[in-house]
C-alpha positions as CSV (number, residue, x, y, z in Angstrom):
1,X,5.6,-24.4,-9.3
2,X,3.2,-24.3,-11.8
3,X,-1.1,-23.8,-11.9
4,X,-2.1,-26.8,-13.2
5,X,-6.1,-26.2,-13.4
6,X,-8.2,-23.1,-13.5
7,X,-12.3,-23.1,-12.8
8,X,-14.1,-19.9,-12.2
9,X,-18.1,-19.4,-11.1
10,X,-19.0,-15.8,-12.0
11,X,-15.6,-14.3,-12.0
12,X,-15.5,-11.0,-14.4
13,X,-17.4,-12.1,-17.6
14,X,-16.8,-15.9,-17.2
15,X,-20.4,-17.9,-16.0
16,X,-18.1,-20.7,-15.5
17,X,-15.4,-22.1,-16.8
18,X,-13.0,-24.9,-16.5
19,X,-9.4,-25.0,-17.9
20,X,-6.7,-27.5,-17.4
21,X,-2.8,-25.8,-18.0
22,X,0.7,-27.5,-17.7
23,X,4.3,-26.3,-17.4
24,X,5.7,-24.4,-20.0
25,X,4.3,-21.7,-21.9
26,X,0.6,-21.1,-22.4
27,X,-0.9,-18.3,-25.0
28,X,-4.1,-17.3,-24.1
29,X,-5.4,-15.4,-27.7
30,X,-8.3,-13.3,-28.1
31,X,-9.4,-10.2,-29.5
32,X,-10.1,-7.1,-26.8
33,X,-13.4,-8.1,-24.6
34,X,-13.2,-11.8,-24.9
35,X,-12.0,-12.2,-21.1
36,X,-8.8,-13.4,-21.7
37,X,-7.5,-10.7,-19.3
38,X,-10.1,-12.1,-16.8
39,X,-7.8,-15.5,-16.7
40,X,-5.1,-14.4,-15.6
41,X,-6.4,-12.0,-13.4
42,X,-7.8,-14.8,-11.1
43,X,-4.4,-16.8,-11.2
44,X,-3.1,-13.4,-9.6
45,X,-6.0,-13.0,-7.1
46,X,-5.1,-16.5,-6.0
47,X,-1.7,-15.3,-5.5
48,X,-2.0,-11.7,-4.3
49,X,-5.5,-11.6,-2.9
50,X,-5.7,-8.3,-5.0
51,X,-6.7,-7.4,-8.9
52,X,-3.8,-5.7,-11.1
53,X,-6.9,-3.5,-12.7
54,X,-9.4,-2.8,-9.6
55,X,-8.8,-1.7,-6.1
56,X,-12.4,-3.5,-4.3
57,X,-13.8,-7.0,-5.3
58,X,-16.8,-5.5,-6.9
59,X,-16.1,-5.1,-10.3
60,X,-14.2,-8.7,-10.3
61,X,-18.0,-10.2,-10.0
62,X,-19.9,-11.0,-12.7
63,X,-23.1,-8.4,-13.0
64,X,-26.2,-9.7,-11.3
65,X,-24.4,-12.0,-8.8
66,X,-24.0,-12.2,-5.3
67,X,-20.1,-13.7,-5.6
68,X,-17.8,-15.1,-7.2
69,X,-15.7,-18.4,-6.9
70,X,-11.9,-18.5,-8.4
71,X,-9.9,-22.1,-8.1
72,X,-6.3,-22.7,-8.9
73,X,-4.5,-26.4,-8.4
74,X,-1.2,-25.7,-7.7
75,X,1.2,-28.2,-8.4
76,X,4.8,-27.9,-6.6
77,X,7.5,-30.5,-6.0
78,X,5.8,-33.0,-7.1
79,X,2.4,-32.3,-4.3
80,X,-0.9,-30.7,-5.6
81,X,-2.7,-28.1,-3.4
82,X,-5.7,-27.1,-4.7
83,X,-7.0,-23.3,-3.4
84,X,-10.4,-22.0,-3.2
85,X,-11.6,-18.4,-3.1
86,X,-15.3,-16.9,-2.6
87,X,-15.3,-13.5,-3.2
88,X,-18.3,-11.6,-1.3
89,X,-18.3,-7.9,-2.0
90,X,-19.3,-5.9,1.5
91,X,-18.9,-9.3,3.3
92,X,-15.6,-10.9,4.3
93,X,-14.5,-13.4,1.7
94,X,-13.9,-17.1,2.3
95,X,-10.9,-19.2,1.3
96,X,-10.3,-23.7,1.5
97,X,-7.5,-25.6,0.7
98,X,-7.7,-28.8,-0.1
99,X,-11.5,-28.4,0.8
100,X,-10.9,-27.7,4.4
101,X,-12.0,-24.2,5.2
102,X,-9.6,-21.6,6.6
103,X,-10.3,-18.8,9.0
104,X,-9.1,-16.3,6.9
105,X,-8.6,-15.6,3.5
106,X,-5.0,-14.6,3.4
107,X,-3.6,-17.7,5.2
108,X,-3.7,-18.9,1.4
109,X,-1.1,-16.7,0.6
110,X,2.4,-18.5,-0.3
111,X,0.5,-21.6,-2.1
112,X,0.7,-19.9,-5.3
113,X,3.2,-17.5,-6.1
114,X,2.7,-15.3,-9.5
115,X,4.9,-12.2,-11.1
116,X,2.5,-10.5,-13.6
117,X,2.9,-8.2,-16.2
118,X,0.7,-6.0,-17.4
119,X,0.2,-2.7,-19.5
120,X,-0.9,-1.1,-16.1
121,X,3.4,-1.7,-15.1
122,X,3.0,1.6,-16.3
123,X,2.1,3.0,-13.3
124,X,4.6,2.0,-11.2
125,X,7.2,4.6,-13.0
126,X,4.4,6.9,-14.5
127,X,2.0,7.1,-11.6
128,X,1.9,8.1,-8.1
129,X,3.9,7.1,-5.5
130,X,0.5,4.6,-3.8
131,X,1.5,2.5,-7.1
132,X,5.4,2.3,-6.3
133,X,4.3,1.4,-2.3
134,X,1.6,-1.1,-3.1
135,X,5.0,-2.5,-5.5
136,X,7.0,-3.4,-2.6
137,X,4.3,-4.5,-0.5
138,X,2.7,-7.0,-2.3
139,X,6.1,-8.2,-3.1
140,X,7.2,-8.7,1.0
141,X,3.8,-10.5,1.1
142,X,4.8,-12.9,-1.8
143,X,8.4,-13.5,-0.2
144,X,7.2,-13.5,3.4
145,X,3.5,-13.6,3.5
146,X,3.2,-13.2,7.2
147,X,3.7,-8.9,5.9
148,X,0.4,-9.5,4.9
149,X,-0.7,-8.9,8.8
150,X,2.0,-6.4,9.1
151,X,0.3,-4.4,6.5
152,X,-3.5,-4.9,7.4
153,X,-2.3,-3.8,11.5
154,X,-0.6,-0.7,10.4
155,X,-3.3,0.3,7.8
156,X,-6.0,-0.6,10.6
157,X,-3.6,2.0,13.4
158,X,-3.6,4.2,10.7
159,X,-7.1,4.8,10.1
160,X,-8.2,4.6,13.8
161,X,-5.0,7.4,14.3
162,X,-6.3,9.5,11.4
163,X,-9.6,9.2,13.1
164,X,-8.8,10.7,15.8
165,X,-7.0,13.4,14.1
166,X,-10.0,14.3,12.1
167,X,-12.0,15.1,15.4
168,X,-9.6,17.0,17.4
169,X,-10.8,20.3,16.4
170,X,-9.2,23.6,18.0
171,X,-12.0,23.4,19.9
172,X,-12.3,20.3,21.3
173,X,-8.7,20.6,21.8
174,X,-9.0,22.7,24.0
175,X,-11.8,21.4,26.2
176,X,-9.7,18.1,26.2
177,X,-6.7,20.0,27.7
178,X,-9.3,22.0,30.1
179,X,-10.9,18.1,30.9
180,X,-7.2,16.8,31.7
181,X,-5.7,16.0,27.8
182,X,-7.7,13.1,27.4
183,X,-7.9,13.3,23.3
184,X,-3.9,14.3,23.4
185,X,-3.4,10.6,25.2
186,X,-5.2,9.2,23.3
187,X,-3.1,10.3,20.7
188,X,0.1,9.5,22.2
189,X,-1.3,6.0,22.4
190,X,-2.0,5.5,19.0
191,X,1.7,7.3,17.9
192,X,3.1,4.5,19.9
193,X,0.9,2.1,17.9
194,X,1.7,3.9,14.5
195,X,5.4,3.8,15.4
196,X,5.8,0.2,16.5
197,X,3.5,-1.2,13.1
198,X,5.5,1.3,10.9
199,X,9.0,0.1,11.9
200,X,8.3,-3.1,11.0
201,X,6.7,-2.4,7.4
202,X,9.7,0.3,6.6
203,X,12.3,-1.7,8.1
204,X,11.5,-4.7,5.5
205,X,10.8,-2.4,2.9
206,X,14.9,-1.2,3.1
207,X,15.9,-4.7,3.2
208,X,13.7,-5.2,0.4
209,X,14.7,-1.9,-1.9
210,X,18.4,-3.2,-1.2
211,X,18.2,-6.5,-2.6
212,X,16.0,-5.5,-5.8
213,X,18.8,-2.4,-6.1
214,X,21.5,-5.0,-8.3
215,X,18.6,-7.1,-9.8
216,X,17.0,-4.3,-11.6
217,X,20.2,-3.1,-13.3
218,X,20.9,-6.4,-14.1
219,X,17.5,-6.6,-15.9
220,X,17.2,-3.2,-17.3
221,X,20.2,-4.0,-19.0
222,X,18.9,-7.2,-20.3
223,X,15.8,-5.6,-21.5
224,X,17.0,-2.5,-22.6
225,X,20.3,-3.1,-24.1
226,X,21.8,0.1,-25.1
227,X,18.7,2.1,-25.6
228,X,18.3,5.5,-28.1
229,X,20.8,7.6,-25.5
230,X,23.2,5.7,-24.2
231,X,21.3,5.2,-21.1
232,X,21.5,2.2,-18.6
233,X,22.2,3.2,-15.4
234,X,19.1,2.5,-13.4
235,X,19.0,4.3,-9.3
236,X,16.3,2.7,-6.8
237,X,16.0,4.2,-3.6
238,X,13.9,4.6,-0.4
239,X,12.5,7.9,0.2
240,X,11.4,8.0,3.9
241,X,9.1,10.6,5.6
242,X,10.8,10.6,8.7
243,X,13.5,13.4,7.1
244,X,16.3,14.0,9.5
245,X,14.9,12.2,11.8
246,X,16.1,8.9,9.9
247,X,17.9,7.1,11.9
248,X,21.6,5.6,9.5
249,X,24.1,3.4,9.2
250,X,27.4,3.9,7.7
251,X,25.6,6.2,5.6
252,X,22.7,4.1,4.3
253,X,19.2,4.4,6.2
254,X,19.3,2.6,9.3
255,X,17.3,-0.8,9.4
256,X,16.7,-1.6,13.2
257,X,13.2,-2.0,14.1
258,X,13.7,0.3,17.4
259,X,16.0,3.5,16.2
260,X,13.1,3.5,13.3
261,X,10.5,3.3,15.9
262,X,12.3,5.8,18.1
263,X,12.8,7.8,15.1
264,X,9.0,7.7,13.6
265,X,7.9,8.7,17.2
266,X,10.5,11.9,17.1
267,X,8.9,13.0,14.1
268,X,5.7,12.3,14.9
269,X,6.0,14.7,18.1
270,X,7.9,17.4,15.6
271,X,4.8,17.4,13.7
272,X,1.6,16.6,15.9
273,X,0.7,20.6,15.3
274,X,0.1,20.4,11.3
275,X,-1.3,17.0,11.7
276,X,-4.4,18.5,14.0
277,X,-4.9,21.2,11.6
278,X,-5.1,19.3,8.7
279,X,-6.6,16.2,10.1
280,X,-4.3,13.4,8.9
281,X,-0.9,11.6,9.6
282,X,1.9,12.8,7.6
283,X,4.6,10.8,8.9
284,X,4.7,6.9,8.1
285,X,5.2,4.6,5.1
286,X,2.1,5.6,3.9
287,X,3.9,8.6,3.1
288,X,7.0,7.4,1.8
289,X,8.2,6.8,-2.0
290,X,10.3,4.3,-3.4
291,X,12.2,6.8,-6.3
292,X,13.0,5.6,-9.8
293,X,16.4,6.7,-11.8
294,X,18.2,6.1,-14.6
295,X,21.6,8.0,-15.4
296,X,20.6,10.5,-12.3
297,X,18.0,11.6,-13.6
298,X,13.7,10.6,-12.1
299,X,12.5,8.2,-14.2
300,X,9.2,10.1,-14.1
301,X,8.9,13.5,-16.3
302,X,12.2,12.2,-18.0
303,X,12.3,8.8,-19.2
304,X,11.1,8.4,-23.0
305,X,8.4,5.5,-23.6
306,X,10.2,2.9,-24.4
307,X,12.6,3.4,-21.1
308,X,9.9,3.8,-18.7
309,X,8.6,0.5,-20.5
310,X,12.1,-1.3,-19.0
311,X,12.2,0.5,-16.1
312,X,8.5,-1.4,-15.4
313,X,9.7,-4.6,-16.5
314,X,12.9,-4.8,-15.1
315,X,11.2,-4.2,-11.4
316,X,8.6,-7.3,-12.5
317,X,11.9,-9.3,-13.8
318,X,13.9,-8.3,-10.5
319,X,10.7,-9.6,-8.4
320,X,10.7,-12.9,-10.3
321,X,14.8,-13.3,-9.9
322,X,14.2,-12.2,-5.7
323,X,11.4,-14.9,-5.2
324,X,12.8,-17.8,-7.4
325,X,16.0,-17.5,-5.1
326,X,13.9,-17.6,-2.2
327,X,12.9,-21.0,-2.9
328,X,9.6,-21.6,-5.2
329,X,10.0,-20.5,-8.9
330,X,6.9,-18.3,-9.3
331,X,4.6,-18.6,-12.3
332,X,4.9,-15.8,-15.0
333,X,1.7,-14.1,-16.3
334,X,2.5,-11.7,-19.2
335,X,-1.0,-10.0,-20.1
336,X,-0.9,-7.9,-23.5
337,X,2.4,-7.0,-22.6
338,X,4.3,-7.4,-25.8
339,X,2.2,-5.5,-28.2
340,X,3.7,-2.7,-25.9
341,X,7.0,-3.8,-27.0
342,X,9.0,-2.5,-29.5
343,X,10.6,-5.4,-31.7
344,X,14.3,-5.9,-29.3
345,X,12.6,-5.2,-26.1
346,X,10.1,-8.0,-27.0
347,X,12.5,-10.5,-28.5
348,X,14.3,-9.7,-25.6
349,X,12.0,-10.0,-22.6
350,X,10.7,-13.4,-24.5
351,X,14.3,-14.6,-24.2
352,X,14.6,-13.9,-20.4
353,X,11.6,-15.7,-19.3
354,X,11.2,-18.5,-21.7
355,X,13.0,-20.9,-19.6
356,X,10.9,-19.9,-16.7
357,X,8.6,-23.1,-15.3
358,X,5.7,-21.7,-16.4
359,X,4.5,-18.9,-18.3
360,X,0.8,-17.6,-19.3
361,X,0.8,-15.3,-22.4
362,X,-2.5,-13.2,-23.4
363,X,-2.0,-11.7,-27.0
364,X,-5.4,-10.0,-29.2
365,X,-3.5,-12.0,-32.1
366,X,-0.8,-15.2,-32.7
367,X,1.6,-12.8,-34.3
368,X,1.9,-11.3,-30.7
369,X,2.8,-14.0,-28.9
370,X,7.1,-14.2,-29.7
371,X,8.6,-17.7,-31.1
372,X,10.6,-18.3,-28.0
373,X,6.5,-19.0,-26.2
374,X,5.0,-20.9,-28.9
375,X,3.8,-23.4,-26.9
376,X,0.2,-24.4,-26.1
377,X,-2.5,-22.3,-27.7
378,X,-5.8,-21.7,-26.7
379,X,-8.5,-19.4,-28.4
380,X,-10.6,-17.6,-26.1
381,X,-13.8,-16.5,-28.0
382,X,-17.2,-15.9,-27.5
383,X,-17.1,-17.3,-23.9
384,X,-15.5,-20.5,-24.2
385,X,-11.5,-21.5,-24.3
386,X,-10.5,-24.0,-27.0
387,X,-7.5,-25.5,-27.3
388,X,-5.2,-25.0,-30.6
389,X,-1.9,-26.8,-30.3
């Protein structure tokens, strides 16, 4: 699989622009604030429906517009499906493939699939745990994109349950249970809701955690070698919310849709009285944590720089290995990653995905950009793109 053409109409700082790529690797070279970021920030819209950098559409328009217009042509066994996205900030966005419209914008997702890396990785070790969730969700959308409805039904539950919680006051508590219970229900209703949606999502999240568990020692070791103390062991876990009330098999958390569900709706009933006080769900995978080690200790408050560094990039290298075995070798967008790098985790990471079908480079100079991807050049300056080599 590999992007064969990119055209953007007011995406970021780009009026428009038109660029045609190929297999292999691409280096995109600029200095800071010449929107070479922007590029490959749209191939991974495309493939994500979601910016690496922003959490709305907003910013991703250019200033003064109404929208913005991002096209990939994906090219994959030997067939060319060319994807359309119109971005409408406050309005629902629109998506067409092959010109035919769609009726919603995530049905494009699986046409392109993308790993990026980015100097925001950093977040996934570094930052809270919403960054180590939205991780593993976007990557059981990319493997099974059908989780992209799993997600948006159990974030719309959530809200309308959180809702709910927000009004029940002591006081209007109590006129409900004076009026017959009809808030309290209510609420049972949407537990059962919560419960079913949030079975689903953390049932596939385990499966998930366990096959990335072998594929990110394998690449921490890769990147990191032997690092500064000796460490390489690498632990990744699921942390769930639901405590004791987990339901386990032969020791490892359980993975059946219905003891989870069971389960959630246990601990949702051991903890309905601090949810109406405070006013919002506490038990769900919104509240759980996928946890980070390396030689038994968190990655976060104890790693050094350069290990959190592999720690990030072995979980983007471990997504890449888990969704090229699934069948469709995903494109590889590295933005300003190696100027992160010291010199053997660069050389190092370069080795690993040079071989890759395709891979999109961004550097601020050429001397960033490692020997093993010196392939086609392009100069992005002053609002254009022109080809070097």
């Amino acid at each position: 699989m590999h992007v064969s053409s990119l055209s953007l109409t007011d995406f970021r700082s780009w009026p428009t622009l038109e660029l045609e790529l190929g297999p292999g690797s691409t280096a995109l070279v600029g200095a800071n604030g010449q929107g070479k970021t922007n590029l490959v920030e749209a191939i991974g819209y495309v493939a994500t429906l979601g910016s690496h950098r922003v959490a709305a559409d907003a910013p991703l328009v250019r200033a003064g517009c109404e929208r913005a217009v991002v096209r990939v042509r994906v090219e994959r066994d030997g067939r060319a499906t060319l994807v359309e996205l119109e971005l409408n900030p406050g309005r629902a966005n629109r998506a067409r493939v092959n010109r035919g419209p769609l009726p919603r914008a995530r049905e494009v997702l699986g046409i392109l699939r993308a790993v990026l890396f980015a100097p925001e990785d950093l977040s996934l070790v570094r930052g809270d745990p919403s960054e180590r969730r939205r991780f593993l969700d976007d990557l059981l959308v990319a493997s099974a994109p059908r989780y992209a409805g799993v997600r948006a039904d159990y974030e719309r539950v959530l809200k309308q349950r959180n809702a709910l919680l927000r009004t029940s006051s002591p006081a209007r508590r109590h006129a409900a249970a004076t009026a017959g219970g009809g808030d309290m229900r209510t609420l049972d209703v949407w537990d059962a809701h919560l419960a079913r949606c949030g079975a689903e999502l953390i049932s596939a999240r385990l499966a998930l955690v366990a096959a990335l568990r072998p594929q990110v020692a394998d690449a921490y070791r890769a990147v990191a070698a032997a690092d500064e103390r000796g460490r390489s062991g690498t632990e990744v876990d699921y942390r769930s919310s639901l405590g004791e009330s987990m339901p386990t098999d032969s020791g490892e958390p359980a993975r059946d849709r219905d003891l989870l569900a069971a389960a959630m709706l246990s601990e949702l009933a051991r903890v309905r009285a601090s949810e109406l006080d405070r006013g919002v769900s506490l038990v769900g995978p919104h509240r759980d944590e996928l946890v980070l080690g390396l030689s038994g200790l968190p990655v976060k408050g104890y790693a050094s720089h350069g290990e959190s560094w592999s720690v990030a990039l072995a979980l983007r290298l471990a997504s890449y290995e888990l969704l090229k075995a699934d069948g469709g070798e995903p494109v590889l967008l590295l933005d300003d990653v190696f100027a992160e790098l010291d010199e053997g985790r660069r050389d190092r990471l370069a080795g690993i995905v040079a071989g890759a079908e395709q891979v999109i480079v961004t550097a601020a100079v050429p001397a960033d950009v490692p020997e093993a991807l010196a392939g086609s050049r392009y100069d992005v300056h002053g609002g254009s793109v022109t080809r070097v080599r």
